[in-house]
C-alpha positions as CSV (number, residue, x, y, z in Angstrom):
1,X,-6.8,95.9,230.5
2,X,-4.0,94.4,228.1
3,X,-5.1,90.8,229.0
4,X,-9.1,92.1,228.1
5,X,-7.3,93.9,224.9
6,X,-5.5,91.1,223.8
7,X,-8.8,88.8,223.8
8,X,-10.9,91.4,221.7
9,X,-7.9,92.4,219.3
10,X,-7.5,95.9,220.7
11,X,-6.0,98.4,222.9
12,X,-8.2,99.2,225.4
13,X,-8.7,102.8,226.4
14,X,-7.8,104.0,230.4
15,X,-9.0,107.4,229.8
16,X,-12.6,107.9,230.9
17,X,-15.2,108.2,228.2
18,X,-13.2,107.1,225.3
19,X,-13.4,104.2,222.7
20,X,-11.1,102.0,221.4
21,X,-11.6,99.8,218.1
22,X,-10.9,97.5,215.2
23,X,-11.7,97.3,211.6
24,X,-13.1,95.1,209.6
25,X,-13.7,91.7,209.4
26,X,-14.1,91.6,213.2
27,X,-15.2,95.2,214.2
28,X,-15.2,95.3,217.9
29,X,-15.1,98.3,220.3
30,X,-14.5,98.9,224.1
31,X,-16.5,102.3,225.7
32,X,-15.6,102.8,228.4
33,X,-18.2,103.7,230.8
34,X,-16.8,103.6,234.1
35,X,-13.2,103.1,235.8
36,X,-13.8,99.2,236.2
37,X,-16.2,98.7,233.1
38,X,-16.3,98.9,229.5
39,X,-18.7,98.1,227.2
40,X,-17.7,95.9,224.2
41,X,-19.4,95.9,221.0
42,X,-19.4,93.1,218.3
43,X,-21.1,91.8,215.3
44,X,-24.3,90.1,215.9
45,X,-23.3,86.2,216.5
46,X,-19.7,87.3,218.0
47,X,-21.5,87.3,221.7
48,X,-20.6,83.8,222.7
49,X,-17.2,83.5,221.2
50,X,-16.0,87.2,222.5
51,X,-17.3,86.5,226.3
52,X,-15.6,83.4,226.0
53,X,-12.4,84.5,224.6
54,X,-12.6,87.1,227.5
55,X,-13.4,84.4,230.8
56,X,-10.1,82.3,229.2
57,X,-7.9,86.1,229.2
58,X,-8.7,86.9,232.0
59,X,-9.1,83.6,233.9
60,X,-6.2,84.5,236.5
61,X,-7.3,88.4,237.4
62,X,-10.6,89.1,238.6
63,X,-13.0,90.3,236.5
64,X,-17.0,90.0,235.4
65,X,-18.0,89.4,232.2
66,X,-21.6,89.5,231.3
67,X,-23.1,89.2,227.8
68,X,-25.8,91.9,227.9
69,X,-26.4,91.3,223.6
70,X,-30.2,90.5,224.1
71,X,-30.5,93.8,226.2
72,X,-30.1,96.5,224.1
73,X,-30.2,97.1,220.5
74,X,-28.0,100.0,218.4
75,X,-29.7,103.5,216.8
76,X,-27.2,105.2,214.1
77,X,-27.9,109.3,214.2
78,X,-26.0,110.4,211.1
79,X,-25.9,113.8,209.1
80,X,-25.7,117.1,209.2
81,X,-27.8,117.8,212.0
82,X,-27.3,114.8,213.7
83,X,-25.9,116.8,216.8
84,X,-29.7,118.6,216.9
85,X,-31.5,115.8,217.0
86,X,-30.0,114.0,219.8
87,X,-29.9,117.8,221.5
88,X,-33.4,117.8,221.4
89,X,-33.3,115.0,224.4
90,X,-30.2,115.0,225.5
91,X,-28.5,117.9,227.6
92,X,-25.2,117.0,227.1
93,X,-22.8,119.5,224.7
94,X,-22.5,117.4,221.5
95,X,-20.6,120.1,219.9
96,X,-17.2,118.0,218.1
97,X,-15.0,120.4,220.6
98,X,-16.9,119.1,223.9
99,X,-17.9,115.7,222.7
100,X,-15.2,115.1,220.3
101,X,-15.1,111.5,217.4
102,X,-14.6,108.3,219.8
103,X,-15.9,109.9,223.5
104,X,-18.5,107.9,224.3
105,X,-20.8,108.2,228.0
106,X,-24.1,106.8,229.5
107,X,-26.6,110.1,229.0
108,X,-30.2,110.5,228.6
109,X,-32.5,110.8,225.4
110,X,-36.0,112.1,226.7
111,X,-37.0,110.0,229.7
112,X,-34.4,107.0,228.2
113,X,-31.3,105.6,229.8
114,X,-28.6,105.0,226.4
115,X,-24.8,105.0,226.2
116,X,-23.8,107.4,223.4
117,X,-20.7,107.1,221.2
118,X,-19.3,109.4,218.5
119,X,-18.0,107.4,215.7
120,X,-17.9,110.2,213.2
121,X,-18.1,114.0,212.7
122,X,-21.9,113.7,211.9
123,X,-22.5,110.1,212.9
124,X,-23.5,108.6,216.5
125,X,-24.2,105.4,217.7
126,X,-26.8,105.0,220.2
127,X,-27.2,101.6,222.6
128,X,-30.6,101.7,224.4
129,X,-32.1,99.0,226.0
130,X,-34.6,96.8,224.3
131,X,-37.6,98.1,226.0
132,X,-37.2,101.8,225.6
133,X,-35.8,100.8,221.4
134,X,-39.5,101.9,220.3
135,X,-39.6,105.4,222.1
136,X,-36.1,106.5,221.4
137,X,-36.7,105.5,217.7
138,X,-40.0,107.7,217.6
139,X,-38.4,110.5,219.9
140,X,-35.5,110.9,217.4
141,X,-37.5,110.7,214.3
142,X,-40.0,113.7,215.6
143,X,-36.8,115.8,216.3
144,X,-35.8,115.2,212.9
145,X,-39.1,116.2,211.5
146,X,-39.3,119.4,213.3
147,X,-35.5,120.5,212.4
């Protein structure tokens, strides 16, 4: 993971279902989803140029790296009852003392596959694939009408 960290300019996390990340100019993240796999988030553009960087880091260990940018795109749930809304599909406990800033897991929103990361007390970022970007967009904005 230090080879992978060094490549994307941070620290990547070994402890299941946390994040790691930068700051500006180059905001990347690592989530990691799984004891071998972690899911890197950069700046639209930064696909290319981060896989490589990656393949040339880790050219001596053995590893995969996919570029998976055209798959999914990213939902922001922010505010105050931010928590709710996402509740409203999703059964996990998104409480900040169960799912505390930076955990981050694959979980469901209604009948939707996402990977859900909180960034912020009242702020979530939500991946979901491509195909489903139009449901969990109208799911989410129905639970916020009827909070």
């Amino acid at each position: 993971m230090d080879a992978a960290g060094a490549a994307l300019g941070l620290k990547i996390s070994a402890q299941p279902c946390t994040s790691s990340t930068t700051r500006a100019p180059n905001e990347r993240a690592a989530l990691w989803l799984g004891p071998d796999e972690q899911l890197v988030l950069a700046p639209v553009g930064d696909g290319e140029s981060v896989a490589r960087a990656l393949r040339e880091s880790l050219a001596a260990l053995p590893h995969s790296v996919v570029d998976v940018s055209h798959r999914q795109i990213a939902i922001e749930v922010s505010g105050s009852l931010a928590q709710n809304v996402l509740n409203a599909g999703c059964p996990l406990d998104l409480h900040i003392s169960a799912f505390p800033i930076g955990m981050c897991t694959r979980t469901i929103l209604g009948k939707c596959d996402i990977v859900l990361w909180r960034t912020g007390a009242e702020t979530f970022h939500v991946e979901v694939w491509r195909s489903f970007a139009a449901y969990a967009s109208q799911f989410l904005a129905e639970a916020g009408e009827t909070l």
